[in-house]
C-alpha positions as CSV (number, residue, x, y, z in Angstrom):
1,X,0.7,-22.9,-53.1
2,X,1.9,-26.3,-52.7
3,X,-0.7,-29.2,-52.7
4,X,-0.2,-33.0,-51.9
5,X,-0.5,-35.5,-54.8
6,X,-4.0,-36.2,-53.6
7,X,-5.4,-32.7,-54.4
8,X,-9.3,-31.4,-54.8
9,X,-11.5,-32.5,-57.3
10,X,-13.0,-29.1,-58.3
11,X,-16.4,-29.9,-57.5
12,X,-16.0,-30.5,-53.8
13,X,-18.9,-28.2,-53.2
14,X,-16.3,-25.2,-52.9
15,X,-18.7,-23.1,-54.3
16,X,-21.9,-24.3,-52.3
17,X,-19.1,-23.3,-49.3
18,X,-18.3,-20.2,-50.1
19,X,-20.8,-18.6,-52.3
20,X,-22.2,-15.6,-50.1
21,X,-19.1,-15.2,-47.9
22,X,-17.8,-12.0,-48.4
23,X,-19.9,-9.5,-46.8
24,X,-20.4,-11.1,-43.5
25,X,-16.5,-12.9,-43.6
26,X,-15.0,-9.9,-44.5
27,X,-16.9,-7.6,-41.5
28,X,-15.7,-10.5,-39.1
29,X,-12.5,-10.3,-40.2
30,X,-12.2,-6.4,-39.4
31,X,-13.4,-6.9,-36.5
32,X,-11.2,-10.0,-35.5
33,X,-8.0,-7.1,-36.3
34,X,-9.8,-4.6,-34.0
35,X,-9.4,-7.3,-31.3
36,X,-6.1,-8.7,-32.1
37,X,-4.6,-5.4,-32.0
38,X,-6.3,-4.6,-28.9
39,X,-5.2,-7.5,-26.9
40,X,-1.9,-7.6,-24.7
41,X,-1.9,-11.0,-23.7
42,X,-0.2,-13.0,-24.9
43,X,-2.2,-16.6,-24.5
44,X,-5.1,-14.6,-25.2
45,X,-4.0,-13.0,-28.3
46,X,-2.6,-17.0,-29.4
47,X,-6.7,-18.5,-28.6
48,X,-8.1,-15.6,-30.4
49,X,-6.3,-16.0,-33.2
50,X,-6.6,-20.3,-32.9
51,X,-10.2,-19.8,-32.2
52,X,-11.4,-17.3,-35.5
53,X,-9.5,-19.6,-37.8
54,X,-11.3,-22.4,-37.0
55,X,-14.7,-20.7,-36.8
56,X,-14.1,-19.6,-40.3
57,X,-12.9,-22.8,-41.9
58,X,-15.0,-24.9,-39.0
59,X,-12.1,-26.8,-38.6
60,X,-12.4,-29.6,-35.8
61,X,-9.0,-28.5,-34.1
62,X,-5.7,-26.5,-34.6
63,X,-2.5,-25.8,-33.6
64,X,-0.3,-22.7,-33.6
65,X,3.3,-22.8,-33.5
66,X,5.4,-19.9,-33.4
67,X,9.3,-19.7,-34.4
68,X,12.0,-19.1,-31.9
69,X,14.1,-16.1,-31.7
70,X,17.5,-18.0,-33.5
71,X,14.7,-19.1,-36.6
72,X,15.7,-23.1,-35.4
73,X,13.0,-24.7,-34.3
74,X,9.1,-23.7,-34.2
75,X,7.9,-23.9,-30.4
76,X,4.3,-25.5,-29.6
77,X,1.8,-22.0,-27.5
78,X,-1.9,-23.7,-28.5
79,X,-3.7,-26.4,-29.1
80,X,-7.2,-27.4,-29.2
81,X,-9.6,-30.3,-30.5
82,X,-13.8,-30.4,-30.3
83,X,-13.8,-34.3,-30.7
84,X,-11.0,-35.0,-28.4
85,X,-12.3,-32.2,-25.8
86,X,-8.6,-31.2,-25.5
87,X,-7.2,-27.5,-24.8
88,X,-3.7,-27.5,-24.5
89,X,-1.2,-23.9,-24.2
90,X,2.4,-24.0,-24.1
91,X,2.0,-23.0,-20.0
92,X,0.1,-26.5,-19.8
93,X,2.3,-29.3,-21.2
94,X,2.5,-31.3,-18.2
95,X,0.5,-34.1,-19.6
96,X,0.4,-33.4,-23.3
97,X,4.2,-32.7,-24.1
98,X,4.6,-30.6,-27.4
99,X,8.3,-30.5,-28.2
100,X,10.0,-28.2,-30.0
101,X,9.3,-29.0,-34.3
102,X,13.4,-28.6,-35.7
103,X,13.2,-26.5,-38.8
104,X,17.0,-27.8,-39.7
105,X,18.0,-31.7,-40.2
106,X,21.4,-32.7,-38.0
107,X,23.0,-32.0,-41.3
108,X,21.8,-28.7,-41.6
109,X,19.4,-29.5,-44.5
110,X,16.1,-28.0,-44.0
111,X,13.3,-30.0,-42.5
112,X,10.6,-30.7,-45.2
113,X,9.7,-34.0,-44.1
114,X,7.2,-32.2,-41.3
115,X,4.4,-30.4,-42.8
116,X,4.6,-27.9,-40.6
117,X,8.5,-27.0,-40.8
118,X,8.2,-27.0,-44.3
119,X,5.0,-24.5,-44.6
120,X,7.5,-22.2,-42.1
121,X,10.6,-22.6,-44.3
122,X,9.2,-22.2,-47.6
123,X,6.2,-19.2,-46.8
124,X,3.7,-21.4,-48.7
125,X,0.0,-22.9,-47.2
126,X,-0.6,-26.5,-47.6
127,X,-3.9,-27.7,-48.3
128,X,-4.0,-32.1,-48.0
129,X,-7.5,-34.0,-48.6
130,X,-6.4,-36.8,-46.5
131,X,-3.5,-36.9,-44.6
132,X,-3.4,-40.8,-44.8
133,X,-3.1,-41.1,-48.4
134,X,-0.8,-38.1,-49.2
135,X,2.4,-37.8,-50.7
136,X,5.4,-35.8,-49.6
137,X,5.4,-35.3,-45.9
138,X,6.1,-37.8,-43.0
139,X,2.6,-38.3,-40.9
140,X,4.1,-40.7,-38.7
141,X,3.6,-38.8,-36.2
142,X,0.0,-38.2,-36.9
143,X,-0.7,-41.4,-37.0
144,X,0.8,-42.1,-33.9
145,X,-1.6,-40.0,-31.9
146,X,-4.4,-41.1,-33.7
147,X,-3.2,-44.5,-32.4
148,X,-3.1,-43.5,-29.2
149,X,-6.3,-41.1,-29.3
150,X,-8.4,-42.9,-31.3
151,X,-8.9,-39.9,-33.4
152,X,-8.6,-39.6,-37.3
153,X,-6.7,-36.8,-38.8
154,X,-7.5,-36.5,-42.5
155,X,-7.8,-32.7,-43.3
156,X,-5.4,-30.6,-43.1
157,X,-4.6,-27.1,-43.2
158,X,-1.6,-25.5,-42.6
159,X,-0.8,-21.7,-43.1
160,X,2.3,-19.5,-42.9
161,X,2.1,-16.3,-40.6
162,X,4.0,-13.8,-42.1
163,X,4.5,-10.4,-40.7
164,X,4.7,-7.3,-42.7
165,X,7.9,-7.8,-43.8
166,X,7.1,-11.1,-45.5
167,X,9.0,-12.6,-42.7
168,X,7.4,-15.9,-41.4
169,X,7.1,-15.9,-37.5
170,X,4.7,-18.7,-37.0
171,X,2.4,-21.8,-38.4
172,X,-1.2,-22.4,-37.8
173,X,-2.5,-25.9,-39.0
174,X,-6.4,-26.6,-38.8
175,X,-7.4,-30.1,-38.6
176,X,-10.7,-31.7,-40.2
177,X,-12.7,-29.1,-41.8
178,X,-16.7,-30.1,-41.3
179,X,-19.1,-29.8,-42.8
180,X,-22.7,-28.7,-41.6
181,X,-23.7,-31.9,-40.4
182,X,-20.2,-33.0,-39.1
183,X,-18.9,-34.8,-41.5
184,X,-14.7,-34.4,-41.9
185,X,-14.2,-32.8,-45.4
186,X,-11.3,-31.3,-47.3
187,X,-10.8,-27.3,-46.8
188,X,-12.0,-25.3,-49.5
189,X,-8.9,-23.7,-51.2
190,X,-11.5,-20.8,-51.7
191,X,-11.3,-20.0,-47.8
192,X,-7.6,-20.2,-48.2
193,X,-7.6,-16.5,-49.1
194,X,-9.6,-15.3,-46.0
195,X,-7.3,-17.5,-43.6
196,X,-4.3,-16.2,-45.3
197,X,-5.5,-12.4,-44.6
198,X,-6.5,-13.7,-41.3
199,X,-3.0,-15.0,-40.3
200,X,-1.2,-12.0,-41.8
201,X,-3.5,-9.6,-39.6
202,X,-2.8,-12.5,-36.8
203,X,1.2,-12.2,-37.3
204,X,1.1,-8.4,-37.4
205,X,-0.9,-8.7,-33.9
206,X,1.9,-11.5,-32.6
207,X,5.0,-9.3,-34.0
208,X,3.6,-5.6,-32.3
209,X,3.3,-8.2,-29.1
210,X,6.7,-9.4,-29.4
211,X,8.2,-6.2,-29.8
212,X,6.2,-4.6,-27.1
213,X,7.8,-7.7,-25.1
214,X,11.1,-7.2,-26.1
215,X,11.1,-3.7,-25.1
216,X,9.9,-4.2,-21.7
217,X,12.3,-6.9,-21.6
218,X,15.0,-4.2,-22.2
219,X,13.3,-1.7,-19.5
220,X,12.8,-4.6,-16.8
221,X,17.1,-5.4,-17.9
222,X,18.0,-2.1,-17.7
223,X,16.2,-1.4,-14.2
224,X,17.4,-4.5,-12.9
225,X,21.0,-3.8,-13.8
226,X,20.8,0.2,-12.5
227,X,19.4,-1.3,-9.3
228,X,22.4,-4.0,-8.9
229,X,24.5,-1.4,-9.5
230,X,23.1,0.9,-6.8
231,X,22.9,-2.4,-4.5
232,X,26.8,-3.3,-5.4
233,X,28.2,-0.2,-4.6
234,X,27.6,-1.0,-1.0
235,X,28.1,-4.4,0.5
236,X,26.0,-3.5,3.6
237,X,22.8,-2.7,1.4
238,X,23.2,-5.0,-0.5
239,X,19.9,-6.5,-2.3
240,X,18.1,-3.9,-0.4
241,X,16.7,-2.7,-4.0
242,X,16.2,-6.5,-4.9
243,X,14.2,-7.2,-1.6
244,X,11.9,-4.4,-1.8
245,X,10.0,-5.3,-4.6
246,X,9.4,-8.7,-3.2
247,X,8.3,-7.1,-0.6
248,X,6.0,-4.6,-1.9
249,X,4.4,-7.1,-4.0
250,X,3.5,-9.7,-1.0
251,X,1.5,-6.7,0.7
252,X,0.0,-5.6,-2.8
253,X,-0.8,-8.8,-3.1
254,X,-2.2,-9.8,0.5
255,X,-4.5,-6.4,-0.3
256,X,-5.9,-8.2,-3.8
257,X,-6.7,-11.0,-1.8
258,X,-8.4,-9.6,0.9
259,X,-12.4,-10.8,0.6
260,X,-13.3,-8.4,3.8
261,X,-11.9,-5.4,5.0
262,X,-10.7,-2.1,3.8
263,X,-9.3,-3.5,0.6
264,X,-11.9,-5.7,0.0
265,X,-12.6,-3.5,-2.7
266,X,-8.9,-3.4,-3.5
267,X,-8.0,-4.5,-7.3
268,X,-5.0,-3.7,-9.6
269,X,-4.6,-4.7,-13.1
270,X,-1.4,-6.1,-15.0
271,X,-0.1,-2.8,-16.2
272,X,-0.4,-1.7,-12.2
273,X,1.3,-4.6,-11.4
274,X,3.6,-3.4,-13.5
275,X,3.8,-0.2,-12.3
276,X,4.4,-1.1,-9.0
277,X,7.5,-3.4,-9.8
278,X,9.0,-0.8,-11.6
279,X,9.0,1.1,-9.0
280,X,9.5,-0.5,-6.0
281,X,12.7,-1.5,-8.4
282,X,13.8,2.0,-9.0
283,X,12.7,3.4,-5.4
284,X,16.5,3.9,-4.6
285,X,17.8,5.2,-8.1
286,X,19.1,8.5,-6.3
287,X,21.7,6.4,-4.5
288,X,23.7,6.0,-7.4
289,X,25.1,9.4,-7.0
290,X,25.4,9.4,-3.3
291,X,28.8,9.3,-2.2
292,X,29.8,5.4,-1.5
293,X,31.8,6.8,2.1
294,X,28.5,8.5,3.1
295,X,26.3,5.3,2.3
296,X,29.5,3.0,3.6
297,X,29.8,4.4,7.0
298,X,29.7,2.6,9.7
299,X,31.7,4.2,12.2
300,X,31.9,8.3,13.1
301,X,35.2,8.6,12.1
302,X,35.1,7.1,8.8
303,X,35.5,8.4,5.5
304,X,37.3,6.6,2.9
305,X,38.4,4.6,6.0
306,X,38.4,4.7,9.6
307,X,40.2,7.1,11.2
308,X,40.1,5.6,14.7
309,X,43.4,4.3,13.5
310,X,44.8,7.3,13.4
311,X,43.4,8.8,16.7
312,X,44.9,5.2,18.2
313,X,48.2,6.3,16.7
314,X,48.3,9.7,18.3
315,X,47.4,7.9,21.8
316,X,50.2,5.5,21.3
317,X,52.5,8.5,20.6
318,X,51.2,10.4,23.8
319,X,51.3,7.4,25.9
320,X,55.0,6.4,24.4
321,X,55.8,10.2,24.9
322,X,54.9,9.4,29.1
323,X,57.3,6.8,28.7
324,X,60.5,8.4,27.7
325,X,59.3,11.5,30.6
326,X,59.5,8.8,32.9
327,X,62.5,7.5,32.0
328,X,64.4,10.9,31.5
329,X,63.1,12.3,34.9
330,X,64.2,9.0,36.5
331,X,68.0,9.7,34.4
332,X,68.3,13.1,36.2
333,X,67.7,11.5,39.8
334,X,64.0,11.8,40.6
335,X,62.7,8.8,42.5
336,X,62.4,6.2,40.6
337,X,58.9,4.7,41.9
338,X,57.4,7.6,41.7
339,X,58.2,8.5,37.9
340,X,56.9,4.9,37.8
341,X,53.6,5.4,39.7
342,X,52.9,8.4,37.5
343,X,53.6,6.8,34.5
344,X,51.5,4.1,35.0
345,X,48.7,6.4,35.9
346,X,48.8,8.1,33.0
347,X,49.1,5.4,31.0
348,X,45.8,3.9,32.6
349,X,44.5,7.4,32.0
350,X,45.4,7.4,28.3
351,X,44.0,4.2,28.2
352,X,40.7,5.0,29.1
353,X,40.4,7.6,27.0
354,X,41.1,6.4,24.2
355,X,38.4,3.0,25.2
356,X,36.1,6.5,25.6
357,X,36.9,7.6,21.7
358,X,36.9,4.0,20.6
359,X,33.5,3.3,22.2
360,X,32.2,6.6,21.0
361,X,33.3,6.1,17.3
362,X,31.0,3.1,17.4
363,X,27.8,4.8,17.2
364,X,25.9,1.7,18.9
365,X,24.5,4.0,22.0
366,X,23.6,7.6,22.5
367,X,26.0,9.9,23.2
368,X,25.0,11.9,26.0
369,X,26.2,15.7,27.3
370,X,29.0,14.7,29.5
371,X,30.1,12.3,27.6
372,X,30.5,15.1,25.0
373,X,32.0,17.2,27.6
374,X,34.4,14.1,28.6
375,X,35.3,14.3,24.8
376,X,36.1,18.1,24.5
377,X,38.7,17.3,27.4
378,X,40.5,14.6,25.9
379,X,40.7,16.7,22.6
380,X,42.3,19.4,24.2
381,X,45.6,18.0,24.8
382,X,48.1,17.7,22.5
383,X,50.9,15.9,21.0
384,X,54.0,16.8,19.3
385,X,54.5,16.9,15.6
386,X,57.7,16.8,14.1
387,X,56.9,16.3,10.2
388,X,55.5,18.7,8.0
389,X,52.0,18.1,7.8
390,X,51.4,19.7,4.3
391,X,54.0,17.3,2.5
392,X,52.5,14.9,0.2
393,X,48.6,16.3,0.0
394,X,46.7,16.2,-3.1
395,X,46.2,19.4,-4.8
396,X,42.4,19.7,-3.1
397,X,43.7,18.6,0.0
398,X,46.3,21.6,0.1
399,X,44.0,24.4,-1.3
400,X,41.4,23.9,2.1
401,X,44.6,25.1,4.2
402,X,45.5,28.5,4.0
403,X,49.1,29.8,3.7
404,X,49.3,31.3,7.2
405,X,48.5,28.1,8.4
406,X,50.4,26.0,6.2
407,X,53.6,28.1,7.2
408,X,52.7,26.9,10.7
409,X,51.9,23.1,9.7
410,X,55.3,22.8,8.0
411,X,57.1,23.5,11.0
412,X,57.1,20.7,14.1
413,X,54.6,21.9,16.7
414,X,51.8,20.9,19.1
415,X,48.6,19.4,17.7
416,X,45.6,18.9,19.5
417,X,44.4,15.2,20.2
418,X,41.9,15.3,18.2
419,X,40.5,18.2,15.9
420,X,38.0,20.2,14.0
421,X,40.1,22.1,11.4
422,X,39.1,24.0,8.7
423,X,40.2,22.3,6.3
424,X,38.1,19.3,7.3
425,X,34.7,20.4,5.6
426,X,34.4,20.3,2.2
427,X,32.0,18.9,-0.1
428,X,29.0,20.4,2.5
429,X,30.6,17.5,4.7
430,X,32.2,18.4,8.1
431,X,34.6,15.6,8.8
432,X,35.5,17.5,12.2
433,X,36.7,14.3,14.7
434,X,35.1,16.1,17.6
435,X,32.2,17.0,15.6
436,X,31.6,13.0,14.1
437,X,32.7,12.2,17.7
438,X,29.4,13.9,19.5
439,X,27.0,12.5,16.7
440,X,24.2,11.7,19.6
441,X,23.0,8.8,17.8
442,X,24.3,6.7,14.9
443,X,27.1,7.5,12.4
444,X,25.8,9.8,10.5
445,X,26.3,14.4,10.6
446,X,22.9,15.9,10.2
447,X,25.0,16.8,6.4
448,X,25.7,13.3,5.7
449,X,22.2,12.4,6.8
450,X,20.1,15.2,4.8
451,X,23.3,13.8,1.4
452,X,21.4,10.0,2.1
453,X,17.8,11.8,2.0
454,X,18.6,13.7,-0.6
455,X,18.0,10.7,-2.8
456,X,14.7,10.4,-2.6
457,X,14.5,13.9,-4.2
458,X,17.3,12.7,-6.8
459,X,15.3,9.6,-7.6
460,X,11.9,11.9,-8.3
461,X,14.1,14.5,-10.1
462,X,15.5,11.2,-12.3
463,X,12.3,9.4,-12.7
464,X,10.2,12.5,-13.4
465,X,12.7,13.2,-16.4
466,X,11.9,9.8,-18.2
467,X,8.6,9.6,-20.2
468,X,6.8,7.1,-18.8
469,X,3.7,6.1,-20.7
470,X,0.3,7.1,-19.3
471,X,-0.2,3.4,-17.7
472,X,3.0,3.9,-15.8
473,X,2.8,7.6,-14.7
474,X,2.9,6.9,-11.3
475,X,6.2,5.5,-11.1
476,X,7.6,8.2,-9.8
477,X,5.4,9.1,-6.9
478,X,5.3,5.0,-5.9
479,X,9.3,5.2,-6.0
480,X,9.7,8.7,-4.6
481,X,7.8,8.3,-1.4
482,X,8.8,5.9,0.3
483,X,10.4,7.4,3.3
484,X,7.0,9.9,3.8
485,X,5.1,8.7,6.8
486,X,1.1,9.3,7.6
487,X,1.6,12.0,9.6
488,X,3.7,14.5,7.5
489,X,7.1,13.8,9.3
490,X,8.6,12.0,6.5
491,X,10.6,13.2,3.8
492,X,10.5,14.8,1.4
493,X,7.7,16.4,1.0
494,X,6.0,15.7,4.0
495,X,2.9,14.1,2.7
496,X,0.2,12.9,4.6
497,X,-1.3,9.7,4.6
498,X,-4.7,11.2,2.4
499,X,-2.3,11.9,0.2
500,X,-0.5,9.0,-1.0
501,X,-2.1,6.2,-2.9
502,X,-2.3,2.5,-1.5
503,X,1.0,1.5,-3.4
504,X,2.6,4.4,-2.0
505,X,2.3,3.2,1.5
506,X,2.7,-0.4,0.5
507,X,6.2,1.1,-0.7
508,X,6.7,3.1,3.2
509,X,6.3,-0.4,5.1
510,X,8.3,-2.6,2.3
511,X,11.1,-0.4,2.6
512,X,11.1,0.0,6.7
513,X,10.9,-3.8,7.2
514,X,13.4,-4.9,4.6
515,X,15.9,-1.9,6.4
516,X,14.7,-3.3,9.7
517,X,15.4,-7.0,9.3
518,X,18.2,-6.9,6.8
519,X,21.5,-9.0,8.5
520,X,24.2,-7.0,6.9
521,X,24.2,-3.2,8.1
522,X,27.5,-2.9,9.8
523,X,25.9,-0.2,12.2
524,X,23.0,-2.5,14.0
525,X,23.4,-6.2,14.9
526,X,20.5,-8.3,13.2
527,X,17.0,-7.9,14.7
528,X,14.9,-11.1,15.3
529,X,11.4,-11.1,14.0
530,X,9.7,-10.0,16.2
531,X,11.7,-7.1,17.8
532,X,11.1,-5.6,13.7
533,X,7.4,-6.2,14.2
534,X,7.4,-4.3,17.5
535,X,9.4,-1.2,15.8
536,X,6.7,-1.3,13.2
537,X,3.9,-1.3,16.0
538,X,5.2,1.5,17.6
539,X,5.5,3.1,14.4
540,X,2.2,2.5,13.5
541,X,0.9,3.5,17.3
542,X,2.9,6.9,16.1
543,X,0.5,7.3,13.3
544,X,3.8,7.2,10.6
545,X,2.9,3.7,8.6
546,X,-0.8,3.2,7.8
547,X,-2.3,0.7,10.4
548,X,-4.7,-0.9,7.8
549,X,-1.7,-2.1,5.7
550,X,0.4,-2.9,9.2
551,X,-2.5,-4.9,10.3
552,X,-3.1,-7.0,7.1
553,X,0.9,-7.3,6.8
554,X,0.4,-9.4,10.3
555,X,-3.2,-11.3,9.6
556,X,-2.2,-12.2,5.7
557,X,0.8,-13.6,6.9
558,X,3.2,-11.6,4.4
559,X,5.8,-10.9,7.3
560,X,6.1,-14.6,8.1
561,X,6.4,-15.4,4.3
562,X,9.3,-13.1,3.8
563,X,11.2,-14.1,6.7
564,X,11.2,-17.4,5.6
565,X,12.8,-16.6,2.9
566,X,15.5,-13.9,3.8
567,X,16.0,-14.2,7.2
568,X,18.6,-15.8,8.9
569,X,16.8,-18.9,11.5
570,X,18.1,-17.5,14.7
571,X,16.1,-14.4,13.5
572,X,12.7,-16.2,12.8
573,X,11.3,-16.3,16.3
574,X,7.5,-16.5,17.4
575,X,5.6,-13.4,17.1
576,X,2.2,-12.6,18.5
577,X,0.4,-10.4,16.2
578,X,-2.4,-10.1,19.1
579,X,-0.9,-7.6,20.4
580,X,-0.5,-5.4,17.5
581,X,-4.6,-6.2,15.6
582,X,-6.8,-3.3,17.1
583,X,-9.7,-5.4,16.2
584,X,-8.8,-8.2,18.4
């Protein structure tokens, strides 16, 4: 231990101080680790340590400093003063600024003009009588709040906190020890034992904290990044797993707030926070193996691109095809208006079949029976192939085509307009252009459809692999059920509503409304405000989203708040939640 010029004179009552300490110091000290290690938080943990240090040395104020992660400068997190009735954290600075203390000189010399960069550099506590007359250290800046406060530091204190290791991590400095009737006096150096136990516990506590910390730093990374990933890999979902949890937490959080009501009662703690951002986070993990064409398709004919371009291809051949008929049957003497007149109705004919396919491949509208019928009739005439259409497949390609037929494909020959061959289902896809053609509503084959559910099974199957801790065991139920609805006609599982938890169907409404108002899905123009509200109405009306939640979505004003933010302004129209509050 280092000590300023100015040290104690030995009978500073030191032992009147200390005489009987042990039994009760020591008993308060085990029980100040029992709390340290107990306590997550970290400005709580930062005043609980601050606060025992001065109770045992009754030290008028303190400070803690802790050092950063590159071991450059030591970072203010608490303050407090009894005389100056002054509690200051590091969330707090606004009016009492607390920069950053440099531990290294512009030089690069180390910094042992500041007490306090010294005690971290060297390891060792300094004791001064009187800050005013010692030796060693620049108090300039003491004196300068003093100046400005009107207070008098004299006493100090200040104590290394070294971890395990012997690796210091911090500095606590205590300010004007008192004595029982108030009076400043120096710090005993016989306490200096007690405080120096008491900031090793106190570093043990801060370093268990900070590795907790930087875990969960590397979890909340690694999530973030699998989610980007999963958002990235389509450009028409994308943020989707970004929204939701901003979402999610707006209607947790609306619930928490509510004074009166069903979730008046409703509560959830920081780890449940926790849980649910995780969560609402991973709810889509599964789509990182669903195939990008299935999630990318926004047309019926697409796969790795749109095959409307081909289909236009064969019209142009057909309607070419009409041409050169016209023109030889004009060549051989037939009248020539009348080759004309036929060609130009088949050309209007071709023409509108091919607006019939194009509309069709859209998916905007339902497809109804006779336009399916219409379809069939258009697919059944054919065009003439002259190339061989197993040249140039990949080696997958030509193993769905058997050899009788590819003996047949090699040759030139009639093809239908437009097909459902054999060889077009693979992977438990049928990529059949009359069968993608008839979808009835959307884009998506009831296969491609039940490949995009699917993820919600993979995302339980991934999540339920991982070992969450016992305060984030629900994860996987909050993530996984998000498309179940109330009723039991989600997916799947088919839960009811009495069987998912409030989070659950906080997750069910974040995900419908972020799907619902999101501005780029290629296969649905963006829906204003309210038109999203309505679907949600009629949803709840179905009994598929929980009407409690719907209805405090509305009064809380959650739906507004969102939109705001994320919505595009000619999508932020009025909306009149009248219609849709039972109670009203």
């Amino acid at each position: 231990m280092r000590l300023a010029e100015n040290t104690f004179p030995r009978d500073v009552g030191s032992a009147r101080q200390n005489k009987s300490i042990a039994a009760s110091q020591l008993a308060k000290l085990v029980d100040l680790g029992i709390a340290l290690s107990a306590e997550h938080d970290r400005g709580a943990l930062n005043q609980k340590i601050l606060q025992a240090a001065r109770d045992f040395t009754n030290a008028d104020g303190g400070s803690l400093y802790l050092i950063n992660e590159d071991e450059s400068e030591l970072h203010f997190r608490i303050m407090a003063n009894d005389t100056l009735d002054r509690y200051v954290a590091d969330g707090d600075q606004q009016q009492y600024p607390f920069p950053p203390l440099p531990l290294y000189l512009p030089d690069g010399t180390p910094n042992h003009q500041n007490i306090a960069s010294y005690v971290a550099l060297s390891g060792e506590t300094i004791n001064i009588v009187d800050a005013y007359a010692a030796d060693g250290f620049d108090f300039s800046g003491t004196r300068r709040f003093d100046a400005a406060t009107g207070y008098r530091s004299q006493s100090f204190l200040t104590v290394p906190l070294k971890s395990a290791r012997g690796r210091v991590i911090g500095v606590l400095q205590l300010i004007n020890a008192r004595s029982d009737d108030g009076t400043v006096i120096a710090f005993d150096p016989m306490i200096e034992p007690l405080i120096t136990a008491l900031t090793s516990q106190s570093a043990v506590a801060l370093e268990n904290r900070r590795l907790l910390q930087s875990q969960r730093d590397l979890i909340d990374s690694f999530v973030r990044i699998l989610a980007q990933g999963i958002d990235a890999k389509s450009p028409h979902t994308g943020a989707h797993c970004e929204r939701v949890p901003v979402l999610a937490k707006m209607l947790a959080q609306a619930a928490v707030d509510q004074q009166n009501g069903p979730f008046a009662g409703f509560s959830l703690s920081d780890q449940e926070w926790y849980e649910l951002d995780l969560a609402a986070w991973l709810h889509d993990i599964g789509k990182i193996v669903t195939p990008e064409h299935v999630v990318e398709k926004a047309t019926k004919l697409e796969t790795i691109h749109n095959r409307i371009h081909e289909i236009r291809t064969r019209f142009e051949v057909m309607l070419r095809d009409a041409e050169i008929d016209m023109l030889r049957r004009q060549l051989a003497g037939e009248d020539a208006a009348q080759c004309q007149a036929d060609f130009n109705a088949r050309r209007d004919e071709l023409q509108q079949q091919f607006e019939l396919v194009a509309q069709s491949n859209i998916g905007s509208e339902n497809i109804d029976l006779n336009t399916v019928t219409a379809m069939r009739e258009i697919a059944s005439q054919n065009w003439q192939r002259n190339f061989d259409r197993t040249s140039g497949l990949s080696w997958a390609e030509s193993s769905r085509i058997n050899p009788e037929e590819a003996a047949i494909l090699s040759q030139p020959g009639p093809e239908p307009l437009l097909s459902d061959r054999q060889d077009q289902v693979y992977n438990q896809v049928n990529n059949g252009e009359i069968y993608n053609l008839s979808i009835p509503r959307g884009t998506l084959t009831p296969e491609e459809r039940a490949i995009i559910n699917d993820h919600v099974v993979l995302t339980q199957d991934m999540l339920l692999q991982l070992p969450f801790p016992l305060g984030l065991h629900n994860v996987p139920a909050i993530a996984g059920n998000h498309h179940e609805k109330m009723d039991g006609s989600g997916y799947p599982r088919g839960l009811k509503g009495d069987q998912m938890g409030t989070l659950e169907k906080v997750m069910v409404i974040a995900d419908i409304f972020e799907a619902l108002t999101a501005v780029d899905r290629p296969y649905k123009k963006p829906k204003k405000l309210s038109e999203c509200i309505d679907i949600l109405g009629g949803m709840r009306d179905q009994g598929k989203i929980d009407s409690d939640l719907f209805e405090l979505f509305l009064t809380s004003g959650a739906y507004r708040q969102y939109g705001d933010i994320y919505l595009q302004p000619d999508q932020r129209d009025e909306v009149d939640v009248t219609r849709y509050i039972k109670a009203l």
